[in-house]
C-alpha positions in Angstrom: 132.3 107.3 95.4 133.1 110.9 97.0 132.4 111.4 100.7 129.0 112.6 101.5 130.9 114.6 104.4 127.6 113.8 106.6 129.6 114.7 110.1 130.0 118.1 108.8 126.1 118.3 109.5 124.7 117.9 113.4 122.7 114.9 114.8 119.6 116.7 113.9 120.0 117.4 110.9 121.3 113.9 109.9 118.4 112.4 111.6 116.2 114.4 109.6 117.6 113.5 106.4 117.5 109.7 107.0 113.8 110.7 107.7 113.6 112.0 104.5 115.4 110.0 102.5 113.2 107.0 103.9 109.8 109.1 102.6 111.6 109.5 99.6 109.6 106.8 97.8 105.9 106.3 97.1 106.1 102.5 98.0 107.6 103.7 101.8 104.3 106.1 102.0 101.8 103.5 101.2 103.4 100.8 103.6 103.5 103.7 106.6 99.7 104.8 105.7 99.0 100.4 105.3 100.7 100.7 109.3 99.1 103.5 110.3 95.2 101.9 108.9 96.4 98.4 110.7 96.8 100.0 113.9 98.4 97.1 115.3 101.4 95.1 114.3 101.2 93.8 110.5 103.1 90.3 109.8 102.7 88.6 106.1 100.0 90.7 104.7 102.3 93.3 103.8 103.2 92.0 100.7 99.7 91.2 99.1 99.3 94.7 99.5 100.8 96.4 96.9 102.2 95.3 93.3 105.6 94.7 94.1 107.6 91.5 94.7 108.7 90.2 98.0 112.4 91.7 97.9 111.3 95.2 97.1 109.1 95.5 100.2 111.4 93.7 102.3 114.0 96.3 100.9 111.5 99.3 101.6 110.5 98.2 105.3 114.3 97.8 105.3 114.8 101.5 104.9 111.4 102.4 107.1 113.3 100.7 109.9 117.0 102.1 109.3 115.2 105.8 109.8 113.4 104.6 113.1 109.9 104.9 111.8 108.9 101.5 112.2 109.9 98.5 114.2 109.6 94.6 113.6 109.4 91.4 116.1 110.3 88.0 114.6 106.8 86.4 115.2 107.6 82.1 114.0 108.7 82.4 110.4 107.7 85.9 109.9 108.5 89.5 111.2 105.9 91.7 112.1 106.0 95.8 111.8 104.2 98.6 113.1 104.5 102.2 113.5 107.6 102.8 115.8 105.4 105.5 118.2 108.0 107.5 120.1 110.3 107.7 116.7 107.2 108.5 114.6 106.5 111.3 117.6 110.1 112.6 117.6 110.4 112.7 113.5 107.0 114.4 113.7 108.4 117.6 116.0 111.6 117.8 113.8 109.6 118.2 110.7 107.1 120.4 112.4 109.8 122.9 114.1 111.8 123.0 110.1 108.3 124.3 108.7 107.5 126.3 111.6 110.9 127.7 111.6 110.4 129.6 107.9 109.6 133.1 108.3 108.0 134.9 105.1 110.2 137.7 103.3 110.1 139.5 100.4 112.5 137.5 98.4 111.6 136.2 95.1 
């Protein structure tokens, strides 16, 4: 596999792209919005919530947690997730300040 030459890129920019690449999938948006509805930390549930099997959720909160937008506590036999709030808060300006960044022309 070729280099993805990632440290050619500043912190920011990584960071946003780990964002991105963790809203990359449908399944990642549902879970966050199923965090975001809970609006408190979620244990087992998570699962009987949408139509996929134990591994693939524990692989998508997986990636939800490697981009810092949620966090879990091992609660007995379980983990339990919720919205990580200062990531979420600090992901939310980056995005923001891209979009806000774009300035209309007359190209295209």
């Amino acid at each position: 596999m070729g280099l993805t030459k990632t440290e050619e890129f500043t912190k920011t920019q990584n960071e946003m792209a780990s964002i991105a690449k963790a809203l990359g999938h449908p399944a990642r948006i549902a879970i966050l919005q199923f965090l975001m509805k809970s609006k408190s930390c979620v244990c087992g549930e998570i699962v009987d919530e949408f139509p996929l099997s134990q591994s693939s959720v524990s692989q998508h909160l997986g990636e939800l947690k490697k981009a810092g937008l949620i966090k879990g506590d091992i609660d007995g036999p379980s983990v339990c997730y919720c919205i990580d709030e200062k990531a979420w808060n600090k992901a939310k300006k980056m995005i923001a300040e891209l979009f806000d960044s774009y300035e209309p022309s007359n190209c295209c």
